[in-house]
N, C-alpha and C positions, 0 to 999 in steps of 0.2 A: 107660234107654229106657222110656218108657209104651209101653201099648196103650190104644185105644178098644176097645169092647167091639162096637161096631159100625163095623165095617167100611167103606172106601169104595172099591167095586171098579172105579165109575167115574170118581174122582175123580181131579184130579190131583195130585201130591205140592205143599205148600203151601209156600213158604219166608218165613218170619216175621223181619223184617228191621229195625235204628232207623234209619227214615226222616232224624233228626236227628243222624245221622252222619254227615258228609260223604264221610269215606270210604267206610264203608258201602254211600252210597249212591250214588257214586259206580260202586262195584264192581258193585254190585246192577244198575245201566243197563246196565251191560256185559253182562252175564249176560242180561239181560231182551235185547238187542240179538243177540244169538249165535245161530245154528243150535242150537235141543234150547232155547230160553229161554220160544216157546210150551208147551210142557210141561210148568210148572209156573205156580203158579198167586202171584204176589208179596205179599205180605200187610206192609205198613208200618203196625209195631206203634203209634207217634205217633199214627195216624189212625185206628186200631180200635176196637171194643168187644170188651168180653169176652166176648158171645159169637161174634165173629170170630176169638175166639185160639180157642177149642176144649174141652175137656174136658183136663185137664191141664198146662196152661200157664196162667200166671199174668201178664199185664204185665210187672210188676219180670222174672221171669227172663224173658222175649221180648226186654226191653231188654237183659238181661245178659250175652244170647250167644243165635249163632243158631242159629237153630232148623228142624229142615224136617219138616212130618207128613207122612210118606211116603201112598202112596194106601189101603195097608189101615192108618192109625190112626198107626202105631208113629209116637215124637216121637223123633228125635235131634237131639242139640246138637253146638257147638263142630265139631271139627276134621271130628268123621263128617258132620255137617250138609254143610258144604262137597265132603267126598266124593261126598254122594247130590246135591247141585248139579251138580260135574264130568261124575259120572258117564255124567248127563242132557246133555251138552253137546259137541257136535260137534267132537273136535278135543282135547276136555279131559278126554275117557274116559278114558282111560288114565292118567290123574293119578289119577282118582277112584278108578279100582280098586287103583292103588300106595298110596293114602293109607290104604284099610282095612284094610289085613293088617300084620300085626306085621312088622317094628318101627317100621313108618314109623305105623302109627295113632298109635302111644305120640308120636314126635317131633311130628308135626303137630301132636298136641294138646297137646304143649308149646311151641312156636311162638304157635299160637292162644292161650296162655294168656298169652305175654309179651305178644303183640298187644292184649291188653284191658287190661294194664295202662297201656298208653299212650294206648290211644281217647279216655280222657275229655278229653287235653288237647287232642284234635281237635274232641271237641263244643263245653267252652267258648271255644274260636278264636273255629267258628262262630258261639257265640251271640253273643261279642262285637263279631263281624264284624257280626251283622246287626243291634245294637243300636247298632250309630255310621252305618252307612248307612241 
């Protein structure tokens, strides 16, 4: 986990997200659609500049897994990412808070980690999907 050095006590927690994942972003509407989905602020990384990703996050890792800066700075990835998502999510709390405490943090983020090994065959689908239509 990073910190910013400054703070954002107003802000919302940010979820950094590859817009060019279909499932991703598929997932991503959902969440953004949900009671607790105003509350965070969606950030698709395809469409960003660096300085939209933030102080400590790079492109390459924003595409490589996701990511959420919580409102005071801290970045978590992967499987916690999704926790501080749920967390925020009506109905999906209580996932959120089973996914961060041992042993389920440890499993979820070995799920999440098989999960990335398959994504990229969802990206080039897509691309190939949209370069014949």
């Amino acid at each position: 986990m990073d910190r910013l050095s400054d703070e954002r006590p107003d802000a919302r927690p940010v979820v950094y997200y590859d817009g060019g994942c279909p499932v991703c972003s598929r997932e991503i509407g959902q969440y953004r659609r949900r009671a607790g989905g105003e509350g965070f602020e969606w950030l698709d990384v395809t469409r960003a500049d660096g300085a939209q990703l933030g102080a400590g996050l790079t492109r390459e890792a924003a595409l490589g897994r996701m990511h959420v800066r919580r409102a005071d700075g801290t970045l978590v990835s992967g499987a916690a990412a999704f926790a501080e998502i749920w967390r925020g999510m009506r109905g999906l709390r209580w996932l959120g808070v089973l996914v961060a405490v041992p042993p389920f943090d440890a499993a979820a983020e070995v799920l999440y980690r098989v999960f990335l090994r398959v994504r990229p065959l969802w990206r080039r689908g897509a691309s190939a999907t949209r370069r014949r239509g």
